[in-house]
N, CA, C and O of each residue as an XYZ file, in Angstrom:
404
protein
N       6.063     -3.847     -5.589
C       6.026     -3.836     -4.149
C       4.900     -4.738     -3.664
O       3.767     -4.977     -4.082
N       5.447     -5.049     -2.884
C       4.184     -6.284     -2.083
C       3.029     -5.264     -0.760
O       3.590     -4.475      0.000
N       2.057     -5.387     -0.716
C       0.964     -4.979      0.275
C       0.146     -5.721      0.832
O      -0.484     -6.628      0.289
N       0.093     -5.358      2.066
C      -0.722     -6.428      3.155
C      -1.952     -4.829      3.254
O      -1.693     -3.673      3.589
N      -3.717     -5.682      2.643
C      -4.603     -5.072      2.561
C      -5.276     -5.758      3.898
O      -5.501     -6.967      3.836
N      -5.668     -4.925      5.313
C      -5.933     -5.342      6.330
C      -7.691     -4.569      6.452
O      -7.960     -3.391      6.689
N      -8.538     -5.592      6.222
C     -10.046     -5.207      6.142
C     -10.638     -5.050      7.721
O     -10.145     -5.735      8.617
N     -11.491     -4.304      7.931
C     -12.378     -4.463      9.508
C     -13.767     -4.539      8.932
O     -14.396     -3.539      8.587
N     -14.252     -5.874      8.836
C     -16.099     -5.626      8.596
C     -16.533     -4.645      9.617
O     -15.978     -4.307     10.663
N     -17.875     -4.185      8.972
C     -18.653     -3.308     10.018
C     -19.297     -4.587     10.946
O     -19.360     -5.783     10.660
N     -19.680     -3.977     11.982
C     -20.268     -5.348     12.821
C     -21.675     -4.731     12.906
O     -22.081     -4.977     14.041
N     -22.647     -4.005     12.184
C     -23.604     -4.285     12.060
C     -24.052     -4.517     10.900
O     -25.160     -4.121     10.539
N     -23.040     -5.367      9.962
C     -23.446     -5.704      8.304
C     -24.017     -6.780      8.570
O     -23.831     -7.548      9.514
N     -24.953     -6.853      7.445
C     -26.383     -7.882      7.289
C     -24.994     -9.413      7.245
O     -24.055     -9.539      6.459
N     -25.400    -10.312      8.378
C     -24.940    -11.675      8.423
C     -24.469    -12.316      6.733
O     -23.426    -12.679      6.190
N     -25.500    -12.226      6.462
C     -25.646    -12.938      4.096
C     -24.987    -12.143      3.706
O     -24.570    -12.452      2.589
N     -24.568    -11.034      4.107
C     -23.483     -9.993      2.904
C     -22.417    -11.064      2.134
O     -22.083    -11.244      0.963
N     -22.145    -11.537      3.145
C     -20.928    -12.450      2.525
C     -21.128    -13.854      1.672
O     -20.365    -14.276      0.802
N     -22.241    -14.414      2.101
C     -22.628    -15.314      1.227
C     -23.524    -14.905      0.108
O     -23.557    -15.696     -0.835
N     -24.310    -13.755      0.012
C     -24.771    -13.244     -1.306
C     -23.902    -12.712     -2.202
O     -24.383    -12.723     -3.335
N     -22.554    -12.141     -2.128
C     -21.944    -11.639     -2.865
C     -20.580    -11.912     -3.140
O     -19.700    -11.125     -3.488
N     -20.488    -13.859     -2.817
C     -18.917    -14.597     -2.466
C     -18.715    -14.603     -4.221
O     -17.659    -14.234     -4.734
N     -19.914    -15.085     -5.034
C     -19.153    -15.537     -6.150
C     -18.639    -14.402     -7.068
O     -17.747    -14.680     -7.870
N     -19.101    -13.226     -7.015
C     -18.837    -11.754     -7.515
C     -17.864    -11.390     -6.926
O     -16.997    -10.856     -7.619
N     -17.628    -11.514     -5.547
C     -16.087    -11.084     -4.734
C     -14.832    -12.355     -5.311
O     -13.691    -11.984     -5.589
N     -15.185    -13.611     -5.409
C     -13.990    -14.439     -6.213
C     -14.025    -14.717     -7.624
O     -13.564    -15.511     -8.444
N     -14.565    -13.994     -7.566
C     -14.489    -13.529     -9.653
C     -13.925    -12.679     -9.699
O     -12.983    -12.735    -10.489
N     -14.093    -11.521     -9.007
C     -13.135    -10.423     -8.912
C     -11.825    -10.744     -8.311
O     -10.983    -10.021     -8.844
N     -11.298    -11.519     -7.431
C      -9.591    -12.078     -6.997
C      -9.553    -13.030     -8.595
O      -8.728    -12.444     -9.295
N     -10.029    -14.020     -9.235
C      -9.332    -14.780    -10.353
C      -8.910    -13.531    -11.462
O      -7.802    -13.322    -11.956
N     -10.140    -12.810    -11.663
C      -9.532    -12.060    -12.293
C      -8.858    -10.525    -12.100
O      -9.159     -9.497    -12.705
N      -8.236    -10.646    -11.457
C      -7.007     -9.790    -10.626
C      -6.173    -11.028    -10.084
O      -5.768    -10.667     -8.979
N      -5.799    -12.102    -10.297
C      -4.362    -12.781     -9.821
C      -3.572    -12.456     -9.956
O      -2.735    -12.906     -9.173
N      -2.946    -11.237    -11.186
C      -1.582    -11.199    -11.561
C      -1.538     -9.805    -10.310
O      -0.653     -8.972    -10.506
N      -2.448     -9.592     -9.111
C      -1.866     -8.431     -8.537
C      -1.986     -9.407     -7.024
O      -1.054     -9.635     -6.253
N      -3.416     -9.878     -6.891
C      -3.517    -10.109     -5.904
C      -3.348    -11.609     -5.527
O      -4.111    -12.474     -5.957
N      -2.315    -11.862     -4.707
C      -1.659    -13.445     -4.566
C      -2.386    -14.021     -3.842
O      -2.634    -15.198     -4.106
N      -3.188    -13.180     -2.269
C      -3.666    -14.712     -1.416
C      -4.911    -13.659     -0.881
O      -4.691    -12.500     -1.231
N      -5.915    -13.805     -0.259
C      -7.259    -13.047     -0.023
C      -8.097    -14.162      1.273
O      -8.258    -15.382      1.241
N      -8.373    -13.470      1.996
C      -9.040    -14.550      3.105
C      -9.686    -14.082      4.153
O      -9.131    -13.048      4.524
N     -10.864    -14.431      5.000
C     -11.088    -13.803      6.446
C     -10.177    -14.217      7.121
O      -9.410    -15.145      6.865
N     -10.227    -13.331      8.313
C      -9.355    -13.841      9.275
C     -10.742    -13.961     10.578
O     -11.906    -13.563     10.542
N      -9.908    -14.735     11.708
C     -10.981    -15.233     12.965
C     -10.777    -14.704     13.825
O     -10.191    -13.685     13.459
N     -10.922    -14.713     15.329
C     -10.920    -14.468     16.868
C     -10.240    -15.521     17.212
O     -10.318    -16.479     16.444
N      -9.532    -15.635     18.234
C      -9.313    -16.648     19.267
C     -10.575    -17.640     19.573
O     -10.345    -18.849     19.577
N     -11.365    -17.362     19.726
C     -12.719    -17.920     19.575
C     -13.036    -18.895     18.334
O     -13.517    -19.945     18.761
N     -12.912    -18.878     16.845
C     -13.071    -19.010     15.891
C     -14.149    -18.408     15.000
O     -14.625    -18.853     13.956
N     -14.472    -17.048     15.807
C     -15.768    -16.161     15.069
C     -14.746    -15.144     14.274
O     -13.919    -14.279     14.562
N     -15.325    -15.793     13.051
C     -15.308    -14.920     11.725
C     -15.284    -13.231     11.310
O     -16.389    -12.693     11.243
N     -14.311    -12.555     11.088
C     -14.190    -11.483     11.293
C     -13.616    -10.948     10.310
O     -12.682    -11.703     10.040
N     -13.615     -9.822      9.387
C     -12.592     -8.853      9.021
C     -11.879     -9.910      7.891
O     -12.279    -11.041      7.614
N     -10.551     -9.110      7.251
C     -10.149    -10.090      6.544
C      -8.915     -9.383      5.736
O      -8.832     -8.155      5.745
N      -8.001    -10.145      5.069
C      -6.774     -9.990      4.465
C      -6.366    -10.106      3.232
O      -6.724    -11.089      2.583
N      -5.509     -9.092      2.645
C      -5.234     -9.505      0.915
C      -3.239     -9.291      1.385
O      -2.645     -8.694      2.282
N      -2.803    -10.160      0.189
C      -1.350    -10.154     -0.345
C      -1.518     -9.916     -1.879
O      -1.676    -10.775     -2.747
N      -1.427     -8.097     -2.072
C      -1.284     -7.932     -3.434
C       0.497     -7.281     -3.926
O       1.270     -6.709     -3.158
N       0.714     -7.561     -5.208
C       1.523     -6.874     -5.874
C       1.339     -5.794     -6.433
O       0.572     -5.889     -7.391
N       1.863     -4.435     -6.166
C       1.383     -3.279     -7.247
C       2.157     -2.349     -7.203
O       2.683     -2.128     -6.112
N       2.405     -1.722     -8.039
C       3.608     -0.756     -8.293
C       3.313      0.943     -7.176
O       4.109      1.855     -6.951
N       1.899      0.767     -6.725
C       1.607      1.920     -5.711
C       0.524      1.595     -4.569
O      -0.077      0.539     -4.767
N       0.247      2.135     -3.684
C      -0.668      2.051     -2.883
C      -1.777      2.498     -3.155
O      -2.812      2.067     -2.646
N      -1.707      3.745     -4.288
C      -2.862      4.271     -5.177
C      -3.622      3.001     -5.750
O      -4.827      2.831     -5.565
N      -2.915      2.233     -6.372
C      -3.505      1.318     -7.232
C      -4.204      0.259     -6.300
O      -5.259     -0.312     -6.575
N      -3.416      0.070     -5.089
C      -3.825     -1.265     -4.212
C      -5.591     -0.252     -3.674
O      -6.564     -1.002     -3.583
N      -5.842      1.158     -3.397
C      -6.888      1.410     -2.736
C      -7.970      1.324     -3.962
O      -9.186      1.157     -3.866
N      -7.057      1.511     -5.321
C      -8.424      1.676     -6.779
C      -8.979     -0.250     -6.326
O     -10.172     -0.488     -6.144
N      -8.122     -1.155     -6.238
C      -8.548     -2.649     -6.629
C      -9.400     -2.543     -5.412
O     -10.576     -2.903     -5.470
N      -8.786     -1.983     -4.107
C      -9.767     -2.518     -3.191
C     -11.032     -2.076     -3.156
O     -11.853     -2.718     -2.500
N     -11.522     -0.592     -4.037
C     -12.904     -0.094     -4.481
C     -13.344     -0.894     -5.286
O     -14.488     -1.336     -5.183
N     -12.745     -1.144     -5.985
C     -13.460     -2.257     -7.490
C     -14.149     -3.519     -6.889
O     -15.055     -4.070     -7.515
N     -13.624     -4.089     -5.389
C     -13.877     -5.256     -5.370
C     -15.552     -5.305     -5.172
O     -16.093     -4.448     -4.473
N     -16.234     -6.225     -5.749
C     -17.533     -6.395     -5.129
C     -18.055     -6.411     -3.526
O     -19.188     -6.361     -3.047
N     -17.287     -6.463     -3.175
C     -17.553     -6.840     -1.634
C     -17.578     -5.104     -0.942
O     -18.097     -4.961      0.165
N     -17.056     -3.996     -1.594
C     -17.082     -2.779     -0.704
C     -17.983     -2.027     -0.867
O     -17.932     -1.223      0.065
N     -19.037     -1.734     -1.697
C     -20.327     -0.918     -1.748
C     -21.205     -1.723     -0.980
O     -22.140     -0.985     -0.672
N     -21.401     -2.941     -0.477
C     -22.276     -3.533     -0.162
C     -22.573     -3.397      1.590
O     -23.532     -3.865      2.205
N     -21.101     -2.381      2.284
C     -21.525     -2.328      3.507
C     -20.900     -3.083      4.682
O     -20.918     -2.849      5.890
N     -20.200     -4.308      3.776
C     -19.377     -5.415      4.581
C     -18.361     -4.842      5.429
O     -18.149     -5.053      6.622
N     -17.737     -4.041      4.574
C     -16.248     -3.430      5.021
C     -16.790     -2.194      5.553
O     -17.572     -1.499      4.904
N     -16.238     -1.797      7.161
C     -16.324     -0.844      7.700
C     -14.907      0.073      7.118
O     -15.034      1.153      6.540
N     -13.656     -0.539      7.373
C     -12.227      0.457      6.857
C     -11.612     -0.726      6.531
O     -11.895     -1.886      6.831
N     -10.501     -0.137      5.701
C      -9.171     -0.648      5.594
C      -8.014     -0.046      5.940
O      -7.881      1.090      6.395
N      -6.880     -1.143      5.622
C      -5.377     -0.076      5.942
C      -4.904     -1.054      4.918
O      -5.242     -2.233      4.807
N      -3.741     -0.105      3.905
C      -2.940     -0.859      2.893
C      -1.427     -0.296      3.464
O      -0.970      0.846      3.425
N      -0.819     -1.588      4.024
C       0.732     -1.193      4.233
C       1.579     -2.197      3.745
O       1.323     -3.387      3.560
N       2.950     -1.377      3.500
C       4.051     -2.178      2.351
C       4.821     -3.180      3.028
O       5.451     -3.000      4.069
N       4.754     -3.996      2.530
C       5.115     -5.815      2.927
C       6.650     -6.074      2.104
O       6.976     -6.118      0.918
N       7.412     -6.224      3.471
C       9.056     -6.346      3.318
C       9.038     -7.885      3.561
O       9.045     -8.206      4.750
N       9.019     -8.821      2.713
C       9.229    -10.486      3.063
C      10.449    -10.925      3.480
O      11.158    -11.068      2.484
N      11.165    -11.273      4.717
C      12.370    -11.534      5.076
C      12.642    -12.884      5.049
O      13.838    -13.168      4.998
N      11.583    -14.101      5.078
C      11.512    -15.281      5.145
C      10.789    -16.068      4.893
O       9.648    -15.652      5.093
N      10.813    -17.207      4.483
C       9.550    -18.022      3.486
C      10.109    -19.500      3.345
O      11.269    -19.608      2.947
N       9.446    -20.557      3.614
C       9.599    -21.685      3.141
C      11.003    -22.198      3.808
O      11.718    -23.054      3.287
N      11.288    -21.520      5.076
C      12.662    -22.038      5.723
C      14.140    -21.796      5.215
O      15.249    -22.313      5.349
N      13.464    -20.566      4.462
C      14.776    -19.807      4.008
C      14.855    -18.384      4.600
O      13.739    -17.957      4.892
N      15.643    -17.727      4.798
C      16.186    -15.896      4.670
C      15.710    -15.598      3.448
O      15.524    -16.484      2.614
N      15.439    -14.210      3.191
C      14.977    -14.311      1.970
C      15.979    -12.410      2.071
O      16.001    -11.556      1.185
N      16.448    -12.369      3.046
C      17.746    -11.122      2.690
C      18.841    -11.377      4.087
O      18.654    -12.134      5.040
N      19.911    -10.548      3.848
C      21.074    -11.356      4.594
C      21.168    -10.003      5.266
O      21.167     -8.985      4.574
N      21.262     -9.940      6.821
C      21.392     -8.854      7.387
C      22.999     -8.533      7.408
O      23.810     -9.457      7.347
N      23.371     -7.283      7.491
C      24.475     -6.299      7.272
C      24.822     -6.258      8.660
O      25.745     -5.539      9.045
């Protein structure tokens, strides 16, 4: 099953959280690729930096909340919450990707 992992930083985490602990947080996505496909902040209308997104594969949502504890980036304070919900892909690359009934 596919999952869209939807992060909210806390907004009073120390500014450097994210640059002290980038190369430990993408060491941890290379090694987890075979679950987790794409990982990224997301912005404001503004272009201020905010919060952030995963596209993992995993056979439960149990497993998607164990990876998202493991990651380096969540003891440190960055992440205020998450939400892990199940990702139905209908279209991609200018194709249907299921044929409605």
């Amino acid at each position: 099953m596919t999952y869209i992992v939807l992060f909210e930083d806390a907004p009073d985490a120390d500014p450097d959280i994210r640059k002290t602990h980038m190369v430990q947080h993408l060491d941890f996505l290379e090694q987890n690729a075979d679950k987790i496909a794409a990982a990224g902040p997301l912005s404001d209308p503004a272009g201020q930096g905010r919060d952030g997104l995963w596209i993992v594969t995993s056979g439960s949502v149990e497993q998607v909340d164990q990876l998202v504890r493991e990651d380096p980036f969540w003891p440190t304070g960055l992440r205020k919450s998450y939400v892990i919900l199940k990702w139905t892909q209908v279209y991609a690359n200018g194709s249907r990707l299921i044929q409605p009934r």
